[in-house]
mmCIF file as Biopython writes it, N, C-alpha, C and O atoms, coordinates in Angstrom:
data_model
#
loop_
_atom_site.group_PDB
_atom_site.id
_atom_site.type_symbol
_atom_site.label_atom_id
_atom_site.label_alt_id
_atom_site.label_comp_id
_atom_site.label_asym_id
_atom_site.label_entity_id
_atom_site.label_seq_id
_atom_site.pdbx_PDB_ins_code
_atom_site.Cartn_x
_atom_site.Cartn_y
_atom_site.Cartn_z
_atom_site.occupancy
_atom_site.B_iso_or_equiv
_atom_site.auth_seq_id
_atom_site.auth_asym_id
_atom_site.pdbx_PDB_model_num
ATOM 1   N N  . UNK A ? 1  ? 0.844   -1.179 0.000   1.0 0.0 1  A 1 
ATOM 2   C CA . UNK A ? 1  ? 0.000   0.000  0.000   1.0 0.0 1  A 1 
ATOM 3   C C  . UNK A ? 1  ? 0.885   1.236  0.000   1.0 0.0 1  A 1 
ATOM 4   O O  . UNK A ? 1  ? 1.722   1.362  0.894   1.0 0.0 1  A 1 
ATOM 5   N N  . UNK A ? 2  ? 0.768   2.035  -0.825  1.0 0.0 2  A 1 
ATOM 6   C CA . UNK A ? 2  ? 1.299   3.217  -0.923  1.0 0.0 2  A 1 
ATOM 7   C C  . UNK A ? 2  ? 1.045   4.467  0.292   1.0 0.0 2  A 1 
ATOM 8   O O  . UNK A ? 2  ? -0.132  4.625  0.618   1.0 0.0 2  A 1 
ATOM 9   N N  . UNK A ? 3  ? 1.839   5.146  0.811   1.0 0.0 3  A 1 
ATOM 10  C CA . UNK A ? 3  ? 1.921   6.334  2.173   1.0 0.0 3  A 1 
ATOM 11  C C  . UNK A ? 3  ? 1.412   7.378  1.132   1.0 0.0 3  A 1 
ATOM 12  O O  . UNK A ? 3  ? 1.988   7.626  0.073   1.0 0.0 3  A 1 
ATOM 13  N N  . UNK A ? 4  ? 0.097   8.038  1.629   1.0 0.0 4  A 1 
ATOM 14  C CA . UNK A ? 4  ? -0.512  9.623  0.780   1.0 0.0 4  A 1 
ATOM 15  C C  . UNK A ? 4  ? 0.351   10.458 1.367   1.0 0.0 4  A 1 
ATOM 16  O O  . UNK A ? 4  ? 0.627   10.537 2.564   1.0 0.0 4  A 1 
ATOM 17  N N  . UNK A ? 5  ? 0.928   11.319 0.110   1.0 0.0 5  A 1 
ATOM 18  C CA . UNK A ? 5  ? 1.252   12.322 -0.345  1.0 0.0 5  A 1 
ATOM 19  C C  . UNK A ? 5  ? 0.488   13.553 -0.004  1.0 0.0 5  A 1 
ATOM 20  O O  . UNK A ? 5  ? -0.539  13.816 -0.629  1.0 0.0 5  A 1 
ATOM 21  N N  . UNK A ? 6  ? 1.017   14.486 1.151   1.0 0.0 6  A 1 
ATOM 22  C CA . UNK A ? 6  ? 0.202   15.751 0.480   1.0 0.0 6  A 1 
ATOM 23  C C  . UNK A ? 6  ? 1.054   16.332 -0.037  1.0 0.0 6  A 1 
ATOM 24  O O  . UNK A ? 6  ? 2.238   16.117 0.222   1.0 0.0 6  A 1 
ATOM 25  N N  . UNK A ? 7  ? 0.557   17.404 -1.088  1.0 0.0 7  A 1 
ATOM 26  C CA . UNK A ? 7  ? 1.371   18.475 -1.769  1.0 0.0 7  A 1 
ATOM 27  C C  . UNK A ? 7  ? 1.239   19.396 -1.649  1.0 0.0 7  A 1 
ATOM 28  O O  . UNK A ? 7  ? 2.029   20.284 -1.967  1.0 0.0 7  A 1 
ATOM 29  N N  . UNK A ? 8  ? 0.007   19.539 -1.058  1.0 0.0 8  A 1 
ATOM 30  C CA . UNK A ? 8  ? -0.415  21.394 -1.151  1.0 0.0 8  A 1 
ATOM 31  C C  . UNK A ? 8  ? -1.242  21.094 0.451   1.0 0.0 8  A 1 
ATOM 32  O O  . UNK A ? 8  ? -1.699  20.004 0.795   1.0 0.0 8  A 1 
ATOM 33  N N  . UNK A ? 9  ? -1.279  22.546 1.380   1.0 0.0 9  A 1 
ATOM 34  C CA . UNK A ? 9  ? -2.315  22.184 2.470   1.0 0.0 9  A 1 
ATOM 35  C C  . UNK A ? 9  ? -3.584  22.624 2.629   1.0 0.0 9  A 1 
ATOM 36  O O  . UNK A ? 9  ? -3.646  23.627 1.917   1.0 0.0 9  A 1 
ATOM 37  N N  . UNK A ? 10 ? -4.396  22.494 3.032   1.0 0.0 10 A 1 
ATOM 38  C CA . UNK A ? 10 ? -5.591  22.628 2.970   1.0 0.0 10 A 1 
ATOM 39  C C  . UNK A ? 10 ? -6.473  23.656 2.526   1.0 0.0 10 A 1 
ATOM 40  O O  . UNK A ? 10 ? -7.560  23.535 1.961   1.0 0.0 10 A 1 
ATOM 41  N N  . UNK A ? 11 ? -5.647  25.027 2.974   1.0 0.0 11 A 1 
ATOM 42  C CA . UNK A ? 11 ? -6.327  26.353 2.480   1.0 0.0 11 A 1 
ATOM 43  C C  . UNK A ? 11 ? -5.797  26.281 1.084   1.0 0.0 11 A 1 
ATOM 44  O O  . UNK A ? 11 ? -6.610  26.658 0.241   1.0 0.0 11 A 1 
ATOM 45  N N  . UNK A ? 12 ? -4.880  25.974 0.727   1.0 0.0 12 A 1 
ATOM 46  C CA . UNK A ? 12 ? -4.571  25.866 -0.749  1.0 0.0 12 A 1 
ATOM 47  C C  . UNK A ? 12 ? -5.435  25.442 -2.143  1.0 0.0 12 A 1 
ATOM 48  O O  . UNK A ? 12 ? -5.733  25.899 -3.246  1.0 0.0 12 A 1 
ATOM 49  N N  . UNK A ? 13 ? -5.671  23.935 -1.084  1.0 0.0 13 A 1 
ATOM 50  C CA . UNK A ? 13 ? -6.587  23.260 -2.099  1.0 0.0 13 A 1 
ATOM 51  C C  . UNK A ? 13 ? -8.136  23.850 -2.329  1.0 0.0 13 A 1 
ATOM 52  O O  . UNK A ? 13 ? -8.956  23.605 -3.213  1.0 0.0 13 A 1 
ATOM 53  N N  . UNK A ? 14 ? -8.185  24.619 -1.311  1.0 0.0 14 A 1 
ATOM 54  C CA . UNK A ? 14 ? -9.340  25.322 -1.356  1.0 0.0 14 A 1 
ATOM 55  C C  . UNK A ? 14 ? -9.497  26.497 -1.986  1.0 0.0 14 A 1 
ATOM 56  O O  . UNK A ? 14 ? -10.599 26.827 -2.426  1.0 0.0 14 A 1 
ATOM 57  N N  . UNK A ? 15 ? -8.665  27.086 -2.077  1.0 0.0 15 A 1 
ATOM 58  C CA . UNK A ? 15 ? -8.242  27.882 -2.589  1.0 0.0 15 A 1 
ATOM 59  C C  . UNK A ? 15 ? -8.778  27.782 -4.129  1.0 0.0 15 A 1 
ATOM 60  O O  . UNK A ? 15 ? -9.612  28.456 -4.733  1.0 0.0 15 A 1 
ATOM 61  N N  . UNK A ? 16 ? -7.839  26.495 -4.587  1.0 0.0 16 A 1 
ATOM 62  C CA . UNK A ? 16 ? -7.281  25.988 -6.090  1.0 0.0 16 A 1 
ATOM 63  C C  . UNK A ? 16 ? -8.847  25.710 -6.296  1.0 0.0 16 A 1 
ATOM 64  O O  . UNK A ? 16 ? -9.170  26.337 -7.305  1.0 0.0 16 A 1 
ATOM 65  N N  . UNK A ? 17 ? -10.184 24.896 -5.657  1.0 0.0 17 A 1 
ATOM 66  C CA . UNK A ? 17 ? -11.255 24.235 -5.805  1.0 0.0 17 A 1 
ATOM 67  C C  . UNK A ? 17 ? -12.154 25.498 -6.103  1.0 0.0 17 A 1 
ATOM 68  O O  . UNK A ? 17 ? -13.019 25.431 -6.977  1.0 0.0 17 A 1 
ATOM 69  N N  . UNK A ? 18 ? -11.931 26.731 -5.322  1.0 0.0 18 A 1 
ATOM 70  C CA . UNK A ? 18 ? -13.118 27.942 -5.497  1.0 0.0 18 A 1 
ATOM 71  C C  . UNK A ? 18 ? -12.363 28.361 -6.815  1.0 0.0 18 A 1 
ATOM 72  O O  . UNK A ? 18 ? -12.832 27.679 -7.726  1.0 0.0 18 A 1 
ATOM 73  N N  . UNK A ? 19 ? -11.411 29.184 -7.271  1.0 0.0 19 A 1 
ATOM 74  C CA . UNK A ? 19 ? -10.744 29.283 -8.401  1.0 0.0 19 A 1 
ATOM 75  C C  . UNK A ? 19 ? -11.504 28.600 -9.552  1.0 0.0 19 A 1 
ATOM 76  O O  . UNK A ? 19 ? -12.214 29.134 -10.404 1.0 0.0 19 A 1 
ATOM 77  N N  . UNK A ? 20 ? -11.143 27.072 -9.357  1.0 0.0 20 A 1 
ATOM 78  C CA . UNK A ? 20 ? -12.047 26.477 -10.678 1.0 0.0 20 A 1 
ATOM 79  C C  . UNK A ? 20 ? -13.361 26.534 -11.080 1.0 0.0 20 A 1 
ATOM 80  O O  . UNK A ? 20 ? -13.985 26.489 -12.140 1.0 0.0 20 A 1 
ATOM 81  N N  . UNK A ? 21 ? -13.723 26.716 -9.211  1.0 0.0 21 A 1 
ATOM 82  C CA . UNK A ? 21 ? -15.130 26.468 -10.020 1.0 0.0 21 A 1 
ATOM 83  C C  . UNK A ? 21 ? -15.921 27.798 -10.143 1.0 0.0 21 A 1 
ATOM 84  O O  . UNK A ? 21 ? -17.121 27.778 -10.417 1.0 0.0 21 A 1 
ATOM 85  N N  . UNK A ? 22 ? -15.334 28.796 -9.966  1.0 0.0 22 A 1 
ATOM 86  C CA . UNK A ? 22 ? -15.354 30.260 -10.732 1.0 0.0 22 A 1 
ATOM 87  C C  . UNK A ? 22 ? -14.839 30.170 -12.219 1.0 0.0 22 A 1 
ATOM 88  O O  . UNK A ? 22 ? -15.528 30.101 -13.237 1.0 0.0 22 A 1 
ATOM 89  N N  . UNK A ? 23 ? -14.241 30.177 -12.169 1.0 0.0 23 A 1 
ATOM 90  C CA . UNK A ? 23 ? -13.887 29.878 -14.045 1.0 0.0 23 A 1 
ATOM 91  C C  . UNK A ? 23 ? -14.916 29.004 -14.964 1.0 0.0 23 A 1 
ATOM 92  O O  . UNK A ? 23 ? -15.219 29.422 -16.082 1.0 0.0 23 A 1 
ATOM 93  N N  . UNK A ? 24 ? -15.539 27.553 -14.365 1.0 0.0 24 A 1 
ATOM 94  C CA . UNK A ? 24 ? -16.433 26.793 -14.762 1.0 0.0 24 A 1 
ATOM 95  C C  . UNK A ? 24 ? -15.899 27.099 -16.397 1.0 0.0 24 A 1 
ATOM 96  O O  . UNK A ? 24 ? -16.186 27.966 -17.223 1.0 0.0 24 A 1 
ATOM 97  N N  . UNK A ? 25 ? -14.953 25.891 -16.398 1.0 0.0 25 A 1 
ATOM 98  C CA . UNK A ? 25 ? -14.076 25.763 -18.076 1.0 0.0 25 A 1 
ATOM 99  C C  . UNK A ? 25 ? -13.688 24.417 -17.594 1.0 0.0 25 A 1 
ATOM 100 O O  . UNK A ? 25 ? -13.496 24.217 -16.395 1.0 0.0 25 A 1 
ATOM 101 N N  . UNK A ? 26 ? -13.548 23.353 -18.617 1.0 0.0 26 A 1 
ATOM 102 C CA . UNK A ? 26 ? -12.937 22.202 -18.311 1.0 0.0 26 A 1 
ATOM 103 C C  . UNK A ? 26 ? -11.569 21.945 -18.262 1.0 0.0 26 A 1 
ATOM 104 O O  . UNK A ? 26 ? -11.152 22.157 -19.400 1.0 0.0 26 A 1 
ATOM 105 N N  . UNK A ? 27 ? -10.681 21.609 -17.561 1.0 0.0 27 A 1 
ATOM 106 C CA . UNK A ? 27 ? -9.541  21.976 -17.093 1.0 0.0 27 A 1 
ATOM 107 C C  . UNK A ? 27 ? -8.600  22.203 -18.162 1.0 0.0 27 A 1 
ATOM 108 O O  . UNK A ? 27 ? -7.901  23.214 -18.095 1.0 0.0 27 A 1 
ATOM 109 N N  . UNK A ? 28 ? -8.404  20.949 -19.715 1.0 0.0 28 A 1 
ATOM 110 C CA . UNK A ? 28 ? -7.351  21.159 -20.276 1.0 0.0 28 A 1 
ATOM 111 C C  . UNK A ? 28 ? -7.614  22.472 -21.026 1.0 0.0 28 A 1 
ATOM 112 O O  . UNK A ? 28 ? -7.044  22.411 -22.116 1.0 0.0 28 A 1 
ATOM 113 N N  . UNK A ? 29 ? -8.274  23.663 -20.857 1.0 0.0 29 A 1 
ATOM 114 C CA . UNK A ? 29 ? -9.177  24.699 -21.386 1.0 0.0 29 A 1 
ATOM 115 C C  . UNK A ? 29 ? -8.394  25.684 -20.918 1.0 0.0 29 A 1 
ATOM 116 O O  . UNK A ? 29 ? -7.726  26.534 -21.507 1.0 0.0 29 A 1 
ATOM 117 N N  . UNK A ? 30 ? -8.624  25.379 -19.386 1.0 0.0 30 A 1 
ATOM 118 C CA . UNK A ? 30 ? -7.643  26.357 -18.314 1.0 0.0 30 A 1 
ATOM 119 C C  . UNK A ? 30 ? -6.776  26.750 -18.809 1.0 0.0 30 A 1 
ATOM 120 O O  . UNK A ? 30 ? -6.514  27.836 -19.325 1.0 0.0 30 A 1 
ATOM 121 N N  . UNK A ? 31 ? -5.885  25.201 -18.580 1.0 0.0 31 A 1 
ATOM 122 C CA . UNK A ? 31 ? -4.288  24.808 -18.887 1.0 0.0 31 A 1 
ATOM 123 C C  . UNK A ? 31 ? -3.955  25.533 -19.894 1.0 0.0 31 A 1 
ATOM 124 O O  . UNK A ? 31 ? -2.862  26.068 -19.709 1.0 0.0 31 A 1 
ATOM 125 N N  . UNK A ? 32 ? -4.604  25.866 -21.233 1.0 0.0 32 A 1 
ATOM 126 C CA . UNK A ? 32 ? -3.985  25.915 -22.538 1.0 0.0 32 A 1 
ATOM 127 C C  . UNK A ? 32 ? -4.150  27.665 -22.404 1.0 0.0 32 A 1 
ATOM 128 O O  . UNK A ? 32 ? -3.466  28.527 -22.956 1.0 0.0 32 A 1 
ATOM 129 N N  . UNK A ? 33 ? -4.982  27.782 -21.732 1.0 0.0 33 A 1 
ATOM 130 C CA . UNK A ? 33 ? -5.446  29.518 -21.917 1.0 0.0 33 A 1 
ATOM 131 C C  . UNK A ? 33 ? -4.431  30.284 -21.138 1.0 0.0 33 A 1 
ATOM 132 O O  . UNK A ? 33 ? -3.978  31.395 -21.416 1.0 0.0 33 A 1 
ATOM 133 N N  . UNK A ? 34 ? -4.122  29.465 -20.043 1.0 0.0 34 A 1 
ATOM 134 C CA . UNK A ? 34 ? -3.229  30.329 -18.646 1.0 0.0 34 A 1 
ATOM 135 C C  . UNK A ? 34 ? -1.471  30.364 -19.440 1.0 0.0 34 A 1 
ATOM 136 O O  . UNK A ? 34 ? -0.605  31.229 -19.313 1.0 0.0 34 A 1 
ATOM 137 N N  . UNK A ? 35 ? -1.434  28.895 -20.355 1.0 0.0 35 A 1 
ATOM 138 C CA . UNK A ? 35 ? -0.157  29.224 -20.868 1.0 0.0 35 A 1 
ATOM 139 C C  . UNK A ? 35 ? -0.168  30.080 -21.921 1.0 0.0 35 A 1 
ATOM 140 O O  . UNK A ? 35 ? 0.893   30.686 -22.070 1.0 0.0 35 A 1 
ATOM 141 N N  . UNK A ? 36 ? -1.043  30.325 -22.712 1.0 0.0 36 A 1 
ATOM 142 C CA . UNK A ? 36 ? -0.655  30.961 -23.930 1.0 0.0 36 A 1 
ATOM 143 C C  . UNK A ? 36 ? -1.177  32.349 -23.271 1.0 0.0 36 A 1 
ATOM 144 O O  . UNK A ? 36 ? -0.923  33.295 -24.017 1.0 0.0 36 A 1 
ATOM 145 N N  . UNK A ? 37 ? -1.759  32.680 -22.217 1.0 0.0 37 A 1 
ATOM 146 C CA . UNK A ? 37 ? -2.092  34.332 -21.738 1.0 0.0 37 A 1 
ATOM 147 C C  . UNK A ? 37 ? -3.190  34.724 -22.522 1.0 0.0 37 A 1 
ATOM 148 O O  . UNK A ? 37 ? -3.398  35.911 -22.775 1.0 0.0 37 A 1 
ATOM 149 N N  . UNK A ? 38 ? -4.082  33.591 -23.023 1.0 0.0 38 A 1 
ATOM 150 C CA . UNK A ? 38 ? -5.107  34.309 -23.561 1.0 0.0 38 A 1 
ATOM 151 C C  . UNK A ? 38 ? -6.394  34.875 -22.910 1.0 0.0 38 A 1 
ATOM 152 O O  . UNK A ? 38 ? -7.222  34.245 -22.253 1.0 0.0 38 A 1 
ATOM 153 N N  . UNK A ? 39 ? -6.395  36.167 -23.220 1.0 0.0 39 A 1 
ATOM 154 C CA . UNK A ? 39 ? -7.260  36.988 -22.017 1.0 0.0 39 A 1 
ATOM 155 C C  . UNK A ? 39 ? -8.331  36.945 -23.032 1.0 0.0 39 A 1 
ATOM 156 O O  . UNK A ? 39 ? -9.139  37.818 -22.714 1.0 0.0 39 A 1 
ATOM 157 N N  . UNK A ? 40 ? -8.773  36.255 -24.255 1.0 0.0 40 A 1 
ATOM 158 C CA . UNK A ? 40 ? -10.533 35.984 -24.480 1.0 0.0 40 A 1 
ATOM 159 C C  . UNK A ? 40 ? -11.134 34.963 -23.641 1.0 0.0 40 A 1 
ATOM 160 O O  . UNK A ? 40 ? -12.315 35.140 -23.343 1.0 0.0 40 A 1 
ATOM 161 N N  . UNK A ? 41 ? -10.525 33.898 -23.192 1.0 0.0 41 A 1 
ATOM 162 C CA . UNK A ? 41 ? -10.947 32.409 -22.593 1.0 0.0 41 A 1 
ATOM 163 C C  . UNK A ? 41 ? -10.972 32.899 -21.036 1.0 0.0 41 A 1 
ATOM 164 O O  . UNK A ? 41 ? -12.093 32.852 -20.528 1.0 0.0 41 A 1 
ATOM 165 N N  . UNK A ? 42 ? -9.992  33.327 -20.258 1.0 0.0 42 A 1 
ATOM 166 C CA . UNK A ? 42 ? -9.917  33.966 -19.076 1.0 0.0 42 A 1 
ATOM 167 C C  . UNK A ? 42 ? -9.501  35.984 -18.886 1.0 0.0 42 A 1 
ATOM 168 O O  . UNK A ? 42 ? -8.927  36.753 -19.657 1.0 0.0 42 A 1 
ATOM 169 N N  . UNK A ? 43 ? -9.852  36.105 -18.113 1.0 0.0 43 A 1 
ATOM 170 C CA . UNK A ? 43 ? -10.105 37.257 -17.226 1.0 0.0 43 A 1 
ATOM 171 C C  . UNK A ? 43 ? -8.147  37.646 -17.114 1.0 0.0 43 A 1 
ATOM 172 O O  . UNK A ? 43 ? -7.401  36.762 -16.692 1.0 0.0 43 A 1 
ATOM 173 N N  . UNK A ? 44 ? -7.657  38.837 -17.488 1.0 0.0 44 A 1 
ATOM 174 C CA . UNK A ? 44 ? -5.862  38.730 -16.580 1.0 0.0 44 A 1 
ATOM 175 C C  . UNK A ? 44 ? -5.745  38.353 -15.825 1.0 0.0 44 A 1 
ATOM 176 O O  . UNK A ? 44 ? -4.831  37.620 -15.450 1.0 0.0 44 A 1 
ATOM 177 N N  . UNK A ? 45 ? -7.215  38.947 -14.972 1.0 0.0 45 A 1 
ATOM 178 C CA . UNK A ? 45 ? -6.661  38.844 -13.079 1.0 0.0 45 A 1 
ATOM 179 C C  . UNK A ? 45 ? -7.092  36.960 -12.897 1.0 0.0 45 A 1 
ATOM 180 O O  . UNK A ? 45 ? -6.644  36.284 -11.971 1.0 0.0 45 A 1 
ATOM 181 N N  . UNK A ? 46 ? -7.813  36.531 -13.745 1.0 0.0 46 A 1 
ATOM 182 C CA . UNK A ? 46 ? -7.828  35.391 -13.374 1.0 0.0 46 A 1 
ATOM 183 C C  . UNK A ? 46 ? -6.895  33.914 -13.842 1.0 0.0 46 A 1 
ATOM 184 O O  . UNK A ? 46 ? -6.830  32.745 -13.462 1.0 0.0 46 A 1 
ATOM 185 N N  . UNK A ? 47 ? -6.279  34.741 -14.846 1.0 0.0 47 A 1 
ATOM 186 C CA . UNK A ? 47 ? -4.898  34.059 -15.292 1.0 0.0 47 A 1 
ATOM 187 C C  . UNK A ? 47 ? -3.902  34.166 -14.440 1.0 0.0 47 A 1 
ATOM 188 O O  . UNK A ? 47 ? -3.053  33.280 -14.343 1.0 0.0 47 A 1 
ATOM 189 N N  . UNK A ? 48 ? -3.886  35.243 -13.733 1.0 0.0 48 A 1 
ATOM 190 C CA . UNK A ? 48 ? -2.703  35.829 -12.671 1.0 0.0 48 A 1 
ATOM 191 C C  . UNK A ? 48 ? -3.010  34.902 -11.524 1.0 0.0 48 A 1 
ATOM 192 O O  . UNK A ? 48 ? -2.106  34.177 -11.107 1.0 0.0 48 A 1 
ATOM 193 N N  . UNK A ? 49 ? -4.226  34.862 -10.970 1.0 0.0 49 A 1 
ATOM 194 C CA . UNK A ? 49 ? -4.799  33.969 -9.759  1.0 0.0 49 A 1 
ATOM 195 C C  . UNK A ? 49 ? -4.483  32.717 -9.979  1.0 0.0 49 A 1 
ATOM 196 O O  . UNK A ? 49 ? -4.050  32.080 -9.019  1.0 0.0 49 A 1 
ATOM 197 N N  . UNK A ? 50 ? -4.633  31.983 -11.421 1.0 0.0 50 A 1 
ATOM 198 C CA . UNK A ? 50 ? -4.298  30.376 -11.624 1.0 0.0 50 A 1 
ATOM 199 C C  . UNK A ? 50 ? -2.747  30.416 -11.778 1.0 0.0 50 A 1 
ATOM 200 O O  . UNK A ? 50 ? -2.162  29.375 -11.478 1.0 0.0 50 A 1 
ATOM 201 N N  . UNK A ? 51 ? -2.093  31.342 -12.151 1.0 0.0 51 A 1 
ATOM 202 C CA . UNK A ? 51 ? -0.412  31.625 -11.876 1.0 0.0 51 A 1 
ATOM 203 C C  . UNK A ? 51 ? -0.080  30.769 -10.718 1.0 0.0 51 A 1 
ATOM 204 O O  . UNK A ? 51 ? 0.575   29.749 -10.502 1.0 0.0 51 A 1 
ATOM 205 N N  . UNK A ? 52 ? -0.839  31.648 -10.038 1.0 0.0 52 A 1 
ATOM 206 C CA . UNK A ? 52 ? -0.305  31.781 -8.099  1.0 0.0 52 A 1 
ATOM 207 C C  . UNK A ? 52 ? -0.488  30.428 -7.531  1.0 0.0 52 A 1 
ATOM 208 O O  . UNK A ? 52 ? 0.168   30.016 -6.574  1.0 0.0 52 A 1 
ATOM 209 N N  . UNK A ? 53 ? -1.756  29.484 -8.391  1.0 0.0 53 A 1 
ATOM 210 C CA . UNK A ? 53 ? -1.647  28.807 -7.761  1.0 0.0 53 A 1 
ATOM 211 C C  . UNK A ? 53 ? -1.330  27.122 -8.523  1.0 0.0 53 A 1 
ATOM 212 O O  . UNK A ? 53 ? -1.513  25.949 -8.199  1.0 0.0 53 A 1 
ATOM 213 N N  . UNK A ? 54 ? -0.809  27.810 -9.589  1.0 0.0 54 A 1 
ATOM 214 C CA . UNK A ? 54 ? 0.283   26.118 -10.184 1.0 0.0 54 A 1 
ATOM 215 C C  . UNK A ? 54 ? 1.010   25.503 -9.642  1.0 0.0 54 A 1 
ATOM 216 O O  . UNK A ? 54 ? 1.647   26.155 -8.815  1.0 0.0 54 A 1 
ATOM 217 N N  . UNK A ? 55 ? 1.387   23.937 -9.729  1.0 0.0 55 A 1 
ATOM 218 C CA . UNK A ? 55 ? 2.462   23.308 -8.591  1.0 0.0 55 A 1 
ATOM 219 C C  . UNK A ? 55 ? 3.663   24.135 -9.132  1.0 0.0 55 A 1 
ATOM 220 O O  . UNK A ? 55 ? 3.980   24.542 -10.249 1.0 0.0 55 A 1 
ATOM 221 N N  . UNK A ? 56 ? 4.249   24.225 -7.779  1.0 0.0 56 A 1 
ATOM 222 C CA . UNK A ? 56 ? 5.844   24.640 -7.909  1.0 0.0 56 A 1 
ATOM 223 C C  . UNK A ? 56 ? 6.579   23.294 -8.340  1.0 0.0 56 A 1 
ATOM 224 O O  . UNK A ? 56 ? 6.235   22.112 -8.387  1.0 0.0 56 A 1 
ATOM 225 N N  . UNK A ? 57 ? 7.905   24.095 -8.674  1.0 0.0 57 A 1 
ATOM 226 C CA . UNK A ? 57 ? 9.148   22.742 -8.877  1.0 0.0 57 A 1 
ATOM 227 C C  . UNK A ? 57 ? 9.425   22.028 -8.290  1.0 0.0 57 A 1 
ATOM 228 O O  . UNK A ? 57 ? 9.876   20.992 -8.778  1.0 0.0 57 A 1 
ATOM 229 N N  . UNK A ? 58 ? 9.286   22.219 -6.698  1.0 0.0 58 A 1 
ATOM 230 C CA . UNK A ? 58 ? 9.158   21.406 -5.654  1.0 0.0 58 A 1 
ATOM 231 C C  . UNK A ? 58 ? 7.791   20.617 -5.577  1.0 0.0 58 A 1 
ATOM 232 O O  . UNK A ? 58 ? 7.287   20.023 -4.624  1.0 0.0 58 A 1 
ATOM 233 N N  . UNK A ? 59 ? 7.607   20.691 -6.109  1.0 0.0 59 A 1 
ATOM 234 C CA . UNK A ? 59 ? 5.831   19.705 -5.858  1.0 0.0 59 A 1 
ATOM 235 C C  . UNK A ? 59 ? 5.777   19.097 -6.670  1.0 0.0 59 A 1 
ATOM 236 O O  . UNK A ? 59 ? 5.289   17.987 -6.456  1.0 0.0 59 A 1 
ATOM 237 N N  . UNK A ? 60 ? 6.263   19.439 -8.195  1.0 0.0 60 A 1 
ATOM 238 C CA . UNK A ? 60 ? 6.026   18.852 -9.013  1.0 0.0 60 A 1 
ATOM 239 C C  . UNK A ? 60 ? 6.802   17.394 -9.104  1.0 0.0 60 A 1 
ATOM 240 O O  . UNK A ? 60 ? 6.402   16.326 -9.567  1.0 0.0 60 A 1 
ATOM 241 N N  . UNK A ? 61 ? 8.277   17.808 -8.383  1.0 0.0 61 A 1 
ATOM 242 C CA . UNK A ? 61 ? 9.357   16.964 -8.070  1.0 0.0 61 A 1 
ATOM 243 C C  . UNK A ? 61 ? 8.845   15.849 -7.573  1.0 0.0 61 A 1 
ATOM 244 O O  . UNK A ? 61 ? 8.693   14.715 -8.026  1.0 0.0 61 A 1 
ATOM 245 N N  . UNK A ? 62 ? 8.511   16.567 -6.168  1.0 0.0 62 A 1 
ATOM 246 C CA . UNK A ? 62 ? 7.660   15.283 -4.879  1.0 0.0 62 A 1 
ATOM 247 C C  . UNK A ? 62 ? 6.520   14.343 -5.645  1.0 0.0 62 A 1 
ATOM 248 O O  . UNK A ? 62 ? 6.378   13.223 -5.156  1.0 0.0 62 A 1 
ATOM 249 N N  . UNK A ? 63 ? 5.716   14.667 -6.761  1.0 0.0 63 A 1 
ATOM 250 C CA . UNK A ? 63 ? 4.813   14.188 -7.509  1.0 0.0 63 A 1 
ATOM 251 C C  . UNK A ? 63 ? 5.548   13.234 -8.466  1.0 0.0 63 A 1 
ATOM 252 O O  . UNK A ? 63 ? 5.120   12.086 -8.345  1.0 0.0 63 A 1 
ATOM 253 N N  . UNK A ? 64 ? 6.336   13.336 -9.205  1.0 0.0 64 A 1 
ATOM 254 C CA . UNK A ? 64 ? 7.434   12.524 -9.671  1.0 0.0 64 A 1 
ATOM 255 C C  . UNK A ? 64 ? 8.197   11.158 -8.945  1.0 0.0 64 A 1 
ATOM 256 O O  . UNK A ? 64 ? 8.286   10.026 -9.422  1.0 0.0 64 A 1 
ATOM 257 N N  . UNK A ? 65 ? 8.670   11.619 -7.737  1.0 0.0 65 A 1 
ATOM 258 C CA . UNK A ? 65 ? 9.161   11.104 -7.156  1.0 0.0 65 A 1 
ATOM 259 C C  . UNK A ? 65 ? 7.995   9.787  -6.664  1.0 0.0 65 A 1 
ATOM 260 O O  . UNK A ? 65 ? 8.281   8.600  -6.502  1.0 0.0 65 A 1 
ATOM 261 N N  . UNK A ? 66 ? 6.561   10.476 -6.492  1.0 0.0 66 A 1 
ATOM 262 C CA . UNK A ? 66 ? 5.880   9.451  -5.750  1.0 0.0 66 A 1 
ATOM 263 C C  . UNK A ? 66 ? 4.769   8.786  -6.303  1.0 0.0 66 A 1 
ATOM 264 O O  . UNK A ? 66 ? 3.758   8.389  -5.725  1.0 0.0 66 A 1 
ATOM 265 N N  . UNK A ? 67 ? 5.153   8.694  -7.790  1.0 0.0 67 A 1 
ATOM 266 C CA . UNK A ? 67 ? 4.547   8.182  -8.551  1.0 0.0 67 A 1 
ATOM 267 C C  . UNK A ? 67 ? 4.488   6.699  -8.509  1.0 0.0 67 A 1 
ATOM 268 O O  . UNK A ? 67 ? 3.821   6.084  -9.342  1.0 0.0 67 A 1 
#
């Protein structure tokens, strides 16, 4: 049996959960809009907000690692 991983803590994920479901877009939608900066699909300030809250290099690592 595998030991759970957290990566992010709780206000985070909550954070990340109100975020989405303000946007109400299906995620790979997000993804493609927040990288290319397209402000028809999202809002700046709400491209800036999904910025803030992408895994870091360190998380992404730990996610790698505990695959």
């Amino acid at each position: 049996m595998h030991e759970k991983v957290q990566l992010i803590d709780k206000l985070r994920a909550n954070n990340i959960e109100i975020m989405l479901t303000e946007v109400n877009l299906p995620l790979p939608l997000i993804v493609e809009a927040v990288f290319a900066m397209d402000d028809t699909v999202l809002y700046v300030d709400q491209i800036e907000n999904l910025l803030k809250l992408f895994p870091t290099k360190e998380e992404t690592e730990i996610l790698k690692v505990n695959q």
